[in-house]
DSSP file (Angstrom, degrees, kcal/mol; ACC not computed):
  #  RESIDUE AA STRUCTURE BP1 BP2  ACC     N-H-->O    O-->H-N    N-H-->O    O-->H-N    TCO  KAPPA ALPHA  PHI   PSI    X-CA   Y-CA   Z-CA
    1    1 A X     >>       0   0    0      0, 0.0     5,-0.8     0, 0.0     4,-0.7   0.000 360.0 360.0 360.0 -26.3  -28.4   -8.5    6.8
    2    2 A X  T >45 +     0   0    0      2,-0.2     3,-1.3     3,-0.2     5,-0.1   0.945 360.0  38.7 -96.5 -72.0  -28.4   -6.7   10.3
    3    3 A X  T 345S+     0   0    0      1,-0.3    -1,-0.2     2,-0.1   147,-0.1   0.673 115.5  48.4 -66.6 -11.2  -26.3   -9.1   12.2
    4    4 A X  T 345S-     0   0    0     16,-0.0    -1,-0.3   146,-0.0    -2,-0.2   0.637 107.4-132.1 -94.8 -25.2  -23.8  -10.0    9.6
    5    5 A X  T <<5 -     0   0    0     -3,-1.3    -3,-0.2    -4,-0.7     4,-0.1   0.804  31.2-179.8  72.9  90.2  -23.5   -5.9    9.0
    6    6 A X      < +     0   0    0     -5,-0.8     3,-0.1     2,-0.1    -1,-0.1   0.491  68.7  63.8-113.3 -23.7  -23.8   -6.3    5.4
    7    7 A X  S >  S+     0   0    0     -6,-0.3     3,-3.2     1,-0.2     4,-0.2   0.998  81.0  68.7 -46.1 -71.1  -23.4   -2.6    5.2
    8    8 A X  G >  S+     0   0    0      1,-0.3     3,-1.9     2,-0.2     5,-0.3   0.722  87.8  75.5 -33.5 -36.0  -20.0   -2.1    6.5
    9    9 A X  G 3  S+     0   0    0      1,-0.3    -1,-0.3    -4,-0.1    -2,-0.1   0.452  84.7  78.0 -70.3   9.6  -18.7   -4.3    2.6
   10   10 A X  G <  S+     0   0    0     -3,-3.2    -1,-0.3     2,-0.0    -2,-0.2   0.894  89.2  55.7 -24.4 -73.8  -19.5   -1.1    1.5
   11   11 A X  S <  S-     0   0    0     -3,-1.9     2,-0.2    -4,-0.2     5,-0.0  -0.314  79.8-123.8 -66.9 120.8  -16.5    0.2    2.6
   12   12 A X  S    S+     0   0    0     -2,-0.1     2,-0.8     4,-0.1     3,-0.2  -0.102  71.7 130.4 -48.6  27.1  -12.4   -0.4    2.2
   13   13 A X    >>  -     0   0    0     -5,-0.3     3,-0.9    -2,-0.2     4,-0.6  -0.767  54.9-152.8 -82.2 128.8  -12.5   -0.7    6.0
   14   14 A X  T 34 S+     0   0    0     -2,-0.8     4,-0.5     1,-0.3     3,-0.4   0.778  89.9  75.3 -78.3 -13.6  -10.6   -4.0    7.0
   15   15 A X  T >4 S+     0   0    0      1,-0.3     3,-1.0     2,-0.2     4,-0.4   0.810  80.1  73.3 -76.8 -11.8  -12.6   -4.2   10.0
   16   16 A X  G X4 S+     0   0    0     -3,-0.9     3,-2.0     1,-0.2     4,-0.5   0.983  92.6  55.2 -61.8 -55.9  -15.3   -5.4    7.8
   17   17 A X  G 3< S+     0   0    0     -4,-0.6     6,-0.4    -3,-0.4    -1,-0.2   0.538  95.6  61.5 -51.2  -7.0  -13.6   -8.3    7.5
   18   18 A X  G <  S+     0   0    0     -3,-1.0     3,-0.3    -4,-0.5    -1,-0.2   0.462  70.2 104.4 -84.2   4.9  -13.5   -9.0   11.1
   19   19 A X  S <  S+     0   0    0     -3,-2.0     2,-0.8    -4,-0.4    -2,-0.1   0.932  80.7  46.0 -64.7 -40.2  -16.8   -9.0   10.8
   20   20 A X  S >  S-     0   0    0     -4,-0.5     2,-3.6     1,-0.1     3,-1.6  -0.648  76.8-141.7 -81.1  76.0  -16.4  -12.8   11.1
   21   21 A X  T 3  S+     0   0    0     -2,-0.8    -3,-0.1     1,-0.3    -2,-0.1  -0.228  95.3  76.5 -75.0  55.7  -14.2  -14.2   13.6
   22   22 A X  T >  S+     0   0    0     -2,-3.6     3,-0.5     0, 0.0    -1,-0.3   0.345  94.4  66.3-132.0 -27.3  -12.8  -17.2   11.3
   23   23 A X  T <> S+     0   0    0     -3,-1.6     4,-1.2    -6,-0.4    -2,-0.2  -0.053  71.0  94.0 -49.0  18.3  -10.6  -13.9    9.8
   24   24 A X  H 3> S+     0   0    0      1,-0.2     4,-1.0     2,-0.2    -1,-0.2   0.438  76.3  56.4 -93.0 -10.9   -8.7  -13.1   12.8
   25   25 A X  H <> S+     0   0    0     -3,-0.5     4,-1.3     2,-0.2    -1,-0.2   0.762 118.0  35.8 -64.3 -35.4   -5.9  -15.0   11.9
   26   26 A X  H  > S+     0   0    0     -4,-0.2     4,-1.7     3,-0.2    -2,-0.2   0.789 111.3  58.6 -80.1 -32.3   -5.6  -12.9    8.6
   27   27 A X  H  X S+     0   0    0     -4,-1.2     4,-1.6     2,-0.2     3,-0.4   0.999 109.2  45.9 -53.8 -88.9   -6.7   -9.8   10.0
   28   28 A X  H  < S+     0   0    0     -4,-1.0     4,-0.5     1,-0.3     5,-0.2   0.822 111.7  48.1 -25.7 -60.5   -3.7   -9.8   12.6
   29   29 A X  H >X S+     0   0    0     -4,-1.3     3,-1.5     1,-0.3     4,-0.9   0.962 113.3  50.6 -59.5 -54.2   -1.0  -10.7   10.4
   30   30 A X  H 3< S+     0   0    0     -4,-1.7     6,-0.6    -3,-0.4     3,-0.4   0.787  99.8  59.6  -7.4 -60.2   -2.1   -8.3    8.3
   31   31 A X  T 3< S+     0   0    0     -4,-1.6    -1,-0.3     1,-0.3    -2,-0.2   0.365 112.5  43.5 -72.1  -1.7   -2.3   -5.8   10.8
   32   32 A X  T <4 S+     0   0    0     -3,-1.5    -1,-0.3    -4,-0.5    -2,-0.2   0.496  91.1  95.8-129.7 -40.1    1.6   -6.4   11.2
   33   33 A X  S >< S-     0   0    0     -4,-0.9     3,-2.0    -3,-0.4     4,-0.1  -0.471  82.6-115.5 -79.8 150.3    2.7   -6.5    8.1
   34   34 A X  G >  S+     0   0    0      1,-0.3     3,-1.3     2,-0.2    -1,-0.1   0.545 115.2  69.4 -47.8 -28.4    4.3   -3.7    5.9
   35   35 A X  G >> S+     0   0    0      1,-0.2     3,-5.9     2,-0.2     4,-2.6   0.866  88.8  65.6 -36.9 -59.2    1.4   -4.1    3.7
   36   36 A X  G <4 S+     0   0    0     -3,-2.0    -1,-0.2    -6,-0.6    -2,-0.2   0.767  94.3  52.2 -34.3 -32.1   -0.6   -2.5    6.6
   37   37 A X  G <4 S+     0   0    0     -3,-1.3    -1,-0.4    -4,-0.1    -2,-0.2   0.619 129.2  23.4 -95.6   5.0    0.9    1.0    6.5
   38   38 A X  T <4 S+     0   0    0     -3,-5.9     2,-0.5     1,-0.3    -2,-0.2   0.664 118.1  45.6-115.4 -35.5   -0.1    0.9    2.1
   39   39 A X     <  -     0   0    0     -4,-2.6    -1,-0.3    -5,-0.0     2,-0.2  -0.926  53.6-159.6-143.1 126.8   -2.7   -1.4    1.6
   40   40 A X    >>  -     0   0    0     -2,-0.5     3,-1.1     1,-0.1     4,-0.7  -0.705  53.8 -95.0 -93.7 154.6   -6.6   -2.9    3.0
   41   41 A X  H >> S+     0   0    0      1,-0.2     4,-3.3    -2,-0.2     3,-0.6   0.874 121.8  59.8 -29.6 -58.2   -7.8   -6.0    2.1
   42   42 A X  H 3> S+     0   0    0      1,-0.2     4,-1.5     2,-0.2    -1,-0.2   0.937  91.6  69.9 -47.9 -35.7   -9.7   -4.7   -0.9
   43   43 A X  H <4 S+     0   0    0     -3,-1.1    -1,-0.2     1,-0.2    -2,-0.2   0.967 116.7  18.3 -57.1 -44.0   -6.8   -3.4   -2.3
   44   44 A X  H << S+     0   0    0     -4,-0.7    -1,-0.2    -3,-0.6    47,-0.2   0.686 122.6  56.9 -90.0 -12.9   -5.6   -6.9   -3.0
   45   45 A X  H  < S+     0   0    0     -4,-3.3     2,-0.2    -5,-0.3    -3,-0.2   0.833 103.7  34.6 -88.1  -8.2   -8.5   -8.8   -2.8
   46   46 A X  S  < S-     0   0    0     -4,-1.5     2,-0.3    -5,-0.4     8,-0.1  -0.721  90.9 -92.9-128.0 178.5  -11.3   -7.4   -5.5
   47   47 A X        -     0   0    0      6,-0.3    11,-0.1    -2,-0.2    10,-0.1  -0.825  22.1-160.7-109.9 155.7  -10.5   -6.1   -8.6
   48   48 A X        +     0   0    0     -2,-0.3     3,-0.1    -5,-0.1    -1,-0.1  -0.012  57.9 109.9-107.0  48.5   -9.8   -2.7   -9.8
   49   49 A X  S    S-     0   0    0      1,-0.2     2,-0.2     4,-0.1    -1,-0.1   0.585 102.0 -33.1 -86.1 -19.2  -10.2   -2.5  -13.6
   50   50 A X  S    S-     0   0    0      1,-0.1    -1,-0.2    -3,-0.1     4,-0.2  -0.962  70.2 -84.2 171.8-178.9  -13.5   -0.3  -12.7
   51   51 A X  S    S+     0   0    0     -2,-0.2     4,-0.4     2,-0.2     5,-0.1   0.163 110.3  57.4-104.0   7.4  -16.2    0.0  -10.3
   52   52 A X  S  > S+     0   0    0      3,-0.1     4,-2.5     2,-0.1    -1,-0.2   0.777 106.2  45.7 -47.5 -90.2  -18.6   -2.5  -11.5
   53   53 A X  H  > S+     0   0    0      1,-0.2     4,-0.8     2,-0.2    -6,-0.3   0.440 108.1  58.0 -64.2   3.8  -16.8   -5.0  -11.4
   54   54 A X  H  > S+     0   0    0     -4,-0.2     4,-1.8     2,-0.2     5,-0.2   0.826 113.7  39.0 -58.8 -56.2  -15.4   -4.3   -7.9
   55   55 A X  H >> S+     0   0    0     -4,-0.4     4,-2.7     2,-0.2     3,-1.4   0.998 113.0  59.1 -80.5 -53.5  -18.7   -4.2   -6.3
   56   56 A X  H 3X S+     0   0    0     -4,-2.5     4,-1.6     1,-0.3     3,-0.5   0.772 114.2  38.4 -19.5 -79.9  -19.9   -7.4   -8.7
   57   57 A X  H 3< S+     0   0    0     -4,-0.8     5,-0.3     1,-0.3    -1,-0.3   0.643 114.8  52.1 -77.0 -27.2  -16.8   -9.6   -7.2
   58   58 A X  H XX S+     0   0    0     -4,-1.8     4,-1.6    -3,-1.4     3,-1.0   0.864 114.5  47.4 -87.6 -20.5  -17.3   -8.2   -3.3
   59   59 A X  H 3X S+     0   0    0     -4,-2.7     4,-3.4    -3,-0.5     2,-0.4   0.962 120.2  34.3 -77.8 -68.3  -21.1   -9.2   -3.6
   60   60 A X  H 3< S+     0   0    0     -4,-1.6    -1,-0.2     1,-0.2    -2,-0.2   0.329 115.2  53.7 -92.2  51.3  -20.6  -12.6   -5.0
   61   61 A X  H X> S+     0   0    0     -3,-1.0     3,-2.3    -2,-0.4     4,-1.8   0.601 117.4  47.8-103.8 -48.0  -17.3  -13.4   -3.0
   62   62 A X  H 3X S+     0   0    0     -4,-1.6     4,-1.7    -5,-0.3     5,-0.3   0.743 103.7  51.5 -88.5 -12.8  -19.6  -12.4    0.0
   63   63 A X  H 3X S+     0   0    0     -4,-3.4     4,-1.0    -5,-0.3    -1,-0.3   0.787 111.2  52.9 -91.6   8.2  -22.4  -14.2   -0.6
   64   64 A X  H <> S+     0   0    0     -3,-2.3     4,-1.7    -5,-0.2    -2,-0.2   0.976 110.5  43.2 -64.7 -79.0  -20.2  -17.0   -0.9
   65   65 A X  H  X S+     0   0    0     -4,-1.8     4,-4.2     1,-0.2     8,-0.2   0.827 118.1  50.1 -43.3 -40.3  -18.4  -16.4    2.6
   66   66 A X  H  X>S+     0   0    0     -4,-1.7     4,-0.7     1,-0.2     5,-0.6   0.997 110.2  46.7 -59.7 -48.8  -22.1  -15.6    4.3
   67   67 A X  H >X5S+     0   0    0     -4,-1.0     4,-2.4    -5,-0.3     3,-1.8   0.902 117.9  43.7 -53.0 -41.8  -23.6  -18.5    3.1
   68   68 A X  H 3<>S+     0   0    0     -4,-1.7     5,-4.3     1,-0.3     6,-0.4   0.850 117.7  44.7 -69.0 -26.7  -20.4  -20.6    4.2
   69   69 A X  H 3<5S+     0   0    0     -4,-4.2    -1,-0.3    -3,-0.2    -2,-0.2   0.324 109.3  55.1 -91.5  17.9  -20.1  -19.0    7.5
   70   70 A X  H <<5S+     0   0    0     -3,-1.8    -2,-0.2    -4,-0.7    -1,-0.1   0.394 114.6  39.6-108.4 -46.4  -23.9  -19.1    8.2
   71   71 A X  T  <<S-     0   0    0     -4,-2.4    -2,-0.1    -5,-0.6    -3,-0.1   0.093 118.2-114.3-101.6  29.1  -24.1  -23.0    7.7
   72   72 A X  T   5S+     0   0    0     -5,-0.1    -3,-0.2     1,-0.1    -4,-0.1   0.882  70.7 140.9  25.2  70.7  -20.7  -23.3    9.5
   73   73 A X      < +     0   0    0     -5,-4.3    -4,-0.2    -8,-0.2    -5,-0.1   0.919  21.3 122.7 -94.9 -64.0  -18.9  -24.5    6.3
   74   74 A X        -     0   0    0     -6,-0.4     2,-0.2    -9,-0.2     4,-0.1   0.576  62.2-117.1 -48.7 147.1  -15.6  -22.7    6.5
   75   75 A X        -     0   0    0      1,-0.1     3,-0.2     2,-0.1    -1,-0.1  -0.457  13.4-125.2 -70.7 129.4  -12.6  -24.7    6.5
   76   76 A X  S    S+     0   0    0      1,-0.2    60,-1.7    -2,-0.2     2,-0.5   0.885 111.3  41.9 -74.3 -13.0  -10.1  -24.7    9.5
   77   77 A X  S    S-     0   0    0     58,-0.2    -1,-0.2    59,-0.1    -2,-0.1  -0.803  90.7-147.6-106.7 128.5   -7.9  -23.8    7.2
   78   78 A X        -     0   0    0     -2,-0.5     2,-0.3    -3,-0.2    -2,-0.0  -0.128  10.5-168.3 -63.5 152.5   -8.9  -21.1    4.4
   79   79 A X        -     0   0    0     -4,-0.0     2,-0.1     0, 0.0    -4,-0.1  -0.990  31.5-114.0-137.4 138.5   -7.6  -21.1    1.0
   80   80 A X        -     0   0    0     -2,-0.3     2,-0.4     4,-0.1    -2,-0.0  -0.474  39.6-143.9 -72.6 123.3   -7.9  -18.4   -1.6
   81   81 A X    >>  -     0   0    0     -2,-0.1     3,-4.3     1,-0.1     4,-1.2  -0.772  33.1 -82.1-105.5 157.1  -10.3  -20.2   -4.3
   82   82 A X  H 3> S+     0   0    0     -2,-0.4     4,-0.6     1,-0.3     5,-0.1   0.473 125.0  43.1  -3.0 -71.3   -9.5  -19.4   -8.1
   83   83 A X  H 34 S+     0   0    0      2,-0.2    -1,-0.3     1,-0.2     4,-0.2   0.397 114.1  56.9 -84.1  11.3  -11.0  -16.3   -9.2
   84   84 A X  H <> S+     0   0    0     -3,-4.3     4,-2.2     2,-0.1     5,-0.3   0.681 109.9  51.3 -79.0 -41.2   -9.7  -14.8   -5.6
   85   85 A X  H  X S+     0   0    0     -4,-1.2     4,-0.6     1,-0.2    -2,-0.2   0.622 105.8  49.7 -54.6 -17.9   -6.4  -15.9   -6.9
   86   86 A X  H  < S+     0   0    0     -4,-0.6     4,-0.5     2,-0.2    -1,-0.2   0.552 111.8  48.6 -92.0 -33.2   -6.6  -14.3  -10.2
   87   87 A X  H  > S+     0   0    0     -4,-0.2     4,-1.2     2,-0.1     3,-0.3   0.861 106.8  52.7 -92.8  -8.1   -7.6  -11.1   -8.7
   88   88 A X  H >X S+     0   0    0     -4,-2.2     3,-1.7     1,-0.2     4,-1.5   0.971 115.2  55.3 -70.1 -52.2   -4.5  -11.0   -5.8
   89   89 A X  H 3X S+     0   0    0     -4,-0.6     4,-1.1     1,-0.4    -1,-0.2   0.753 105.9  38.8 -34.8 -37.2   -2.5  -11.6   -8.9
   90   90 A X  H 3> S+     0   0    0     -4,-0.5     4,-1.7    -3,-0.3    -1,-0.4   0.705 117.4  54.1-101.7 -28.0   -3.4   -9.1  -11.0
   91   91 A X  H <X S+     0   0    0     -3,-1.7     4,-3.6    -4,-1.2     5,-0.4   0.992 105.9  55.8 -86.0 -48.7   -3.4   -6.5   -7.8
   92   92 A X  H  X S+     0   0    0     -4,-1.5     4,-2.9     2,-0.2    -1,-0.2   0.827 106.4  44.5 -18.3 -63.2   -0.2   -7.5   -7.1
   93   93 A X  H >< S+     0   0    0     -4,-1.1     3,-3.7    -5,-0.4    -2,-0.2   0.911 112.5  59.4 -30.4 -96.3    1.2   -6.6  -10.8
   94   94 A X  H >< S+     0   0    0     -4,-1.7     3,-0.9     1,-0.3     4,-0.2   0.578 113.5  32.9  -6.0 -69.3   -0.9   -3.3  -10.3
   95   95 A X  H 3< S+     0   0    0     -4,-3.6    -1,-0.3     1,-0.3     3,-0.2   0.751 120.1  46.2 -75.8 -18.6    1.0   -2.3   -7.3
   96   96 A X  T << S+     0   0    0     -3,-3.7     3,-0.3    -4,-2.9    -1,-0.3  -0.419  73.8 120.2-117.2  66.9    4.2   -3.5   -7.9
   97   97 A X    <   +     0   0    0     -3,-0.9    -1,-0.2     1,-0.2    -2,-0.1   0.687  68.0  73.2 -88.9 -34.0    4.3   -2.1  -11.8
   98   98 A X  S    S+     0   0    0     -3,-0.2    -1,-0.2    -4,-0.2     3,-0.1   0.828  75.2 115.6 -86.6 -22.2    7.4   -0.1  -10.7
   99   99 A X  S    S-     0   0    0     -3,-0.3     5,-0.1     1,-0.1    -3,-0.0   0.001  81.0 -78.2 -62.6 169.6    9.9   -3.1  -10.5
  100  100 A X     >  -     0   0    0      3,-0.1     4,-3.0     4,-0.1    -1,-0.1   0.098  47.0-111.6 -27.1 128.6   12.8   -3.7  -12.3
  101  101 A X  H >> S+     0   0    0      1,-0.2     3,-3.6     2,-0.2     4,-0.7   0.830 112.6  61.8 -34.7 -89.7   12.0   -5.2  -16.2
  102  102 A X  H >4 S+     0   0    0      1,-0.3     3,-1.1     2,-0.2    -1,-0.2   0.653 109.4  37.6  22.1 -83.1   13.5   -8.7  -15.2
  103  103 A X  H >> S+     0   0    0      1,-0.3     3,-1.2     2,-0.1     4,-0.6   0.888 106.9  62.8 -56.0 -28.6   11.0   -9.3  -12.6
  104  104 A X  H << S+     0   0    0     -3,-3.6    -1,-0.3    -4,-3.0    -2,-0.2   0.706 101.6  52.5 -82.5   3.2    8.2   -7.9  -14.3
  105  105 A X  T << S+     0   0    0     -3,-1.1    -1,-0.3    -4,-0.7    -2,-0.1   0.138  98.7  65.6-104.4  31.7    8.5  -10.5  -17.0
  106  106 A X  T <4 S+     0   0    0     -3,-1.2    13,-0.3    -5,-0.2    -1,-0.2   0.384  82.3 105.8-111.9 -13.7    8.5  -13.0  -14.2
  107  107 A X     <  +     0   0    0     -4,-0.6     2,-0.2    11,-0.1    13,-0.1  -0.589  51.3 179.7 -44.3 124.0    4.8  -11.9  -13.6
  108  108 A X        -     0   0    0     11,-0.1     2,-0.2   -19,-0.1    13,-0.2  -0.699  26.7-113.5 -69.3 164.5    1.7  -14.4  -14.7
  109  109 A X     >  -     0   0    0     -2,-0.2     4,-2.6    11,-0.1     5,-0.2  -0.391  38.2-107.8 -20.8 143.2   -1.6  -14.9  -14.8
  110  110 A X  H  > S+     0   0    0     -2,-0.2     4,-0.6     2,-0.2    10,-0.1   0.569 117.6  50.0 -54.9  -8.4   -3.1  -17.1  -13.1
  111  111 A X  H  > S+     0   0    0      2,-0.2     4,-1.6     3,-0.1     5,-0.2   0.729 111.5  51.9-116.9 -74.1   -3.9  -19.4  -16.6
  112  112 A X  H  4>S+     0   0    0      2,-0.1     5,-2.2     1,-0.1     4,-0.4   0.833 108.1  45.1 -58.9 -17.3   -0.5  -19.1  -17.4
  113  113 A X  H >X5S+     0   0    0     -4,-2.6     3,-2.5     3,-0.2     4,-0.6   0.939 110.0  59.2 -73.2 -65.4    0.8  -20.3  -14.1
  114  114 A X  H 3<5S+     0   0    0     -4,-0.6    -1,-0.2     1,-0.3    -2,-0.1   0.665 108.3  50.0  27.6 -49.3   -2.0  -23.2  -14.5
  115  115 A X  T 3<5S-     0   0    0     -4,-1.6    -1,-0.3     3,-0.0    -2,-0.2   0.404 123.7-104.5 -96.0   3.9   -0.1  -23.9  -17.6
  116  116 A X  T <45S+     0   0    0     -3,-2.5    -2,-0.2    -4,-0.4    -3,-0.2   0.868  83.4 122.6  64.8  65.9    3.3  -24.1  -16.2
  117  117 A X  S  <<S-     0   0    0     -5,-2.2     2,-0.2    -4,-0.6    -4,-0.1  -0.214  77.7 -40.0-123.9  40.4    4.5  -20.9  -17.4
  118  118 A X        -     0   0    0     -5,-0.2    -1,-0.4    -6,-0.2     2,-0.4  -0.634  59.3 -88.6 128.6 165.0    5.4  -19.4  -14.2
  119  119 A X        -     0   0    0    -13,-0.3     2,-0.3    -2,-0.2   -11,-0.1  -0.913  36.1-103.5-127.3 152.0    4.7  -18.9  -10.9
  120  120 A X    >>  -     0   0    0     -2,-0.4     3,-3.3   -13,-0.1     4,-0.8  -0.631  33.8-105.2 -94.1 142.9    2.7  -16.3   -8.8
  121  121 A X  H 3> S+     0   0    0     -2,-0.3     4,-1.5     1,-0.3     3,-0.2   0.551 119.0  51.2  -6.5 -57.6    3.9  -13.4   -6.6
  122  122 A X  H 34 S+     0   0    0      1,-0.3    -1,-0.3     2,-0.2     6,-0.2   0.808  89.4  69.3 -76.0 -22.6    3.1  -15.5   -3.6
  123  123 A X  H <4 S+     0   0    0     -3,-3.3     3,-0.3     1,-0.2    -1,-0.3   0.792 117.0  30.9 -52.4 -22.1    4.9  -18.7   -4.3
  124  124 A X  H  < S+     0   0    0     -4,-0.8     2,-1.5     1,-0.3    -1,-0.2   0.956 123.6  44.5 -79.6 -66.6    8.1  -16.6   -3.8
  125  125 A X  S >< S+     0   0    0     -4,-1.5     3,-1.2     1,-0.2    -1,-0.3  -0.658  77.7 164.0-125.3  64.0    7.0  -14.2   -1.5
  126  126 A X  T 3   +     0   0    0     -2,-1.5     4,-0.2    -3,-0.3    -1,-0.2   0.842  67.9  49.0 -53.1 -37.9    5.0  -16.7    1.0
  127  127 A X  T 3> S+     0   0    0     -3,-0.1     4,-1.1     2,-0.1     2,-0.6   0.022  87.5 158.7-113.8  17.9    4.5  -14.9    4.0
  128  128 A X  T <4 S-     0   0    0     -3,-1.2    -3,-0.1     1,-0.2   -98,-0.0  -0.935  72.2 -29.4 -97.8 119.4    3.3  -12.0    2.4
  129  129 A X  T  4 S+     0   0    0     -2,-0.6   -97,-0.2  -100,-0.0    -1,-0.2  -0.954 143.8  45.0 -99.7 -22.9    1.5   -9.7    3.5
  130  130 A X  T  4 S-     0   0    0      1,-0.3     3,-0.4    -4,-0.2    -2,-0.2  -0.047  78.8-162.9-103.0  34.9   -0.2  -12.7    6.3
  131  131 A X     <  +     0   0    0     -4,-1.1     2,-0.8     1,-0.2    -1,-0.3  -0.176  62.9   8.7  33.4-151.1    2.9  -14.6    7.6
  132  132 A X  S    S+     0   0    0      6,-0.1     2,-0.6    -5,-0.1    -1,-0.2  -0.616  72.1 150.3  21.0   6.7    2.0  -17.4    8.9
  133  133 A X        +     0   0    0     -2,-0.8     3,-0.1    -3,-0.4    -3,-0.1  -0.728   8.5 139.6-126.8 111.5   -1.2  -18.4    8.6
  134  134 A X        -     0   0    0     -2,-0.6     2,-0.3     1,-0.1    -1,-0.2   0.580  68.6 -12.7-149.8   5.6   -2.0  -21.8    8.6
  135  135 A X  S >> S-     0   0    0    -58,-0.1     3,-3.0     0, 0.0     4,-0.6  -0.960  78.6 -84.2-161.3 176.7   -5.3  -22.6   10.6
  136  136 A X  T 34 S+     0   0    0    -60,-1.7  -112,-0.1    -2,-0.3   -59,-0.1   0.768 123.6  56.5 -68.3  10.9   -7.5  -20.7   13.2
  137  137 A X  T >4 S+     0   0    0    -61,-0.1     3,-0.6     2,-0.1    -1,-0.3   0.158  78.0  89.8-119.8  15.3   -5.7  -21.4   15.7
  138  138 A X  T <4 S+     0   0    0     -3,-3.0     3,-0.2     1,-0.2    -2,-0.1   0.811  96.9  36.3 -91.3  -0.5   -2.1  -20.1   14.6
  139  139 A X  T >< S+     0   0    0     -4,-0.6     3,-3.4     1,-0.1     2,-1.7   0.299  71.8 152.0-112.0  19.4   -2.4  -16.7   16.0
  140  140 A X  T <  S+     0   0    0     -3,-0.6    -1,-0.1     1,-0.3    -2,-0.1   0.139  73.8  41.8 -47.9   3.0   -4.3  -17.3   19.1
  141  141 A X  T 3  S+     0   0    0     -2,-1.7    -1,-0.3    -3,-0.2    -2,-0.1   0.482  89.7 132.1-110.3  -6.8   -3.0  -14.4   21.4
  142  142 A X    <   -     0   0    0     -3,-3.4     2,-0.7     1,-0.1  -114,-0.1   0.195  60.1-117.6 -65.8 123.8   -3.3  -12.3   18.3
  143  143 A X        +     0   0    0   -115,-0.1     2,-0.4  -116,-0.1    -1,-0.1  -0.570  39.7 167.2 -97.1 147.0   -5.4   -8.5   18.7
  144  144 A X        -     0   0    0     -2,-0.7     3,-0.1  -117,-0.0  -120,-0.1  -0.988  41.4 -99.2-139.9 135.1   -8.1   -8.3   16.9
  145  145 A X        -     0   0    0     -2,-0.4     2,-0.4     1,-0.1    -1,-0.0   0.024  45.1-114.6 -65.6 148.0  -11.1   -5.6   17.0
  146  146 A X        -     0   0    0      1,-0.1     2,-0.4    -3,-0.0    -1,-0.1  -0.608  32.8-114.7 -82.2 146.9  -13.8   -7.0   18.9
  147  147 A X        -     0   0    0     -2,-0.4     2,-0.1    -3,-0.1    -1,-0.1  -0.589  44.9 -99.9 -88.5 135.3  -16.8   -7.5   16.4
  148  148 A X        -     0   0    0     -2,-0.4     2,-0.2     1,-0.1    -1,-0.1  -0.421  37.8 -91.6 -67.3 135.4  -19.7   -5.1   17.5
  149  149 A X        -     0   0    0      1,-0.2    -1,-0.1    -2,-0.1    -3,-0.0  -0.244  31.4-160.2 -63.8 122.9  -22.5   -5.9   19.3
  150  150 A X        +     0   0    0     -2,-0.2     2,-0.4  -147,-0.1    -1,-0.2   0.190  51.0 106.7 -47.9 -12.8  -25.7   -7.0   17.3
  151  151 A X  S    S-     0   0    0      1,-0.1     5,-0.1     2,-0.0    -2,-0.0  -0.848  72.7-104.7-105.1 111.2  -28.5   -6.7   19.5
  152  152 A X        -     0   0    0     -2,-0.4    -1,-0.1     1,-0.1     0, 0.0   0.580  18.4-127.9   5.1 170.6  -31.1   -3.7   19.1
  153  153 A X  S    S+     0   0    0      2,-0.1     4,-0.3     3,-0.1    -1,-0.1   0.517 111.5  56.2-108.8 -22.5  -31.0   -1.2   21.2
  154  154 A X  S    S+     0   0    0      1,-0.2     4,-0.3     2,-0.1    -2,-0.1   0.483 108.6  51.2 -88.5  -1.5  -34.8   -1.6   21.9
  155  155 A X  S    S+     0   0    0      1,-0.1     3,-0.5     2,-0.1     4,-0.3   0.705  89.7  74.7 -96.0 -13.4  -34.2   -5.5   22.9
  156  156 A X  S >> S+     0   0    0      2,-0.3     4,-1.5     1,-0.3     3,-1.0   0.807  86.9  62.1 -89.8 -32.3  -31.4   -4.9   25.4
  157  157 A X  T 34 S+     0   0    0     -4,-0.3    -1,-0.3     1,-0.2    -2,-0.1   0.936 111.2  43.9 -69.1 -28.2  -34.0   -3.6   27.9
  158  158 A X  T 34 S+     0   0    0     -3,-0.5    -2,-0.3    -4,-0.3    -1,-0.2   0.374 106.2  57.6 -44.6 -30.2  -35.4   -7.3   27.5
  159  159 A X  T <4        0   0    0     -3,-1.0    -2,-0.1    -4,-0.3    -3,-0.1   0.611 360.0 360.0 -91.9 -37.2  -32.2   -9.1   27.7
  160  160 A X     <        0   0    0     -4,-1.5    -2,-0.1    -5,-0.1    -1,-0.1   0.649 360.0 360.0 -79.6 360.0  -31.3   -7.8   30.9
């Protein structure tokens, strides 16, 4: 709990997600993109239908990610699995309610695109909000906050 900073997913801070360095490719592009100056990760990535179910979906999306990033599972390249796709979907909607009728009945679900009734936001709109992003090595000059150090404060007299 203390070296992974379990606190910090408290928080809408994005650096919480740097809290991993296999999210510095997403984290950067991010940090670049127009998205940046409206929207943190939570804003697309959990849901907001209430605050329950916010904190419900960041605890088990993240004991998903620890576990996988503990046993060094993670993929070199990520993919957004199902119910993270269902909620970018839906935040998407959310935030972009205001367009034009036309588009917004170009909108799905995730079950109806599933069902071939349409396609989602991103299949248009690829390279949004993260460009690029296609393994952990495609941003590799990219800056990205340095993760904070872990180590007691009462051990460091020890270390040195």
């Amino acid at each position: 709990m203390y070296v992974g900073n379990a606190t910090s997913y408290l928080s809408d801070d994005p650096r919480a997600c740097m809290n991993c360095h296999v999210m510095a490719p997403q984290y950067a592009t991010w940090e670049r993109s127009s998205h940046a100056r409206v929207a943190v990760c939570n804003d697309c990535h959990v849901p907001h239908n209430n605050v329950f179910n916010k904190f419900l979906f960041k605890a088990m999306d993240g004991t998903r990610h620890s576990y996988m990033f503990t046993f060094r599972l993670e993929p070199q390249v990520i993919h957004i699995h199902d119910a993270g796709t269902a909620v970018v979907q839906q935040n998407c909607i959310r935030c972009h309610s205001h367009l034009s009728q036309n588009v917004k009945e170009q909108l799905v679900t995730l079950d109806l695109r599933n069902h071939g009734e349409g396609k989602l936001c991103w299949e248009c709109h690829r390279e949004t909000p993260h460009g690029r992003v296609n393994s952990l090595s495609s941003v590799p000059y990219a800056r990205v906050p340095i993760p904070s150090d872990v180590t007691p404060t009462w051990m460091e007299k020890y270390l040195e």
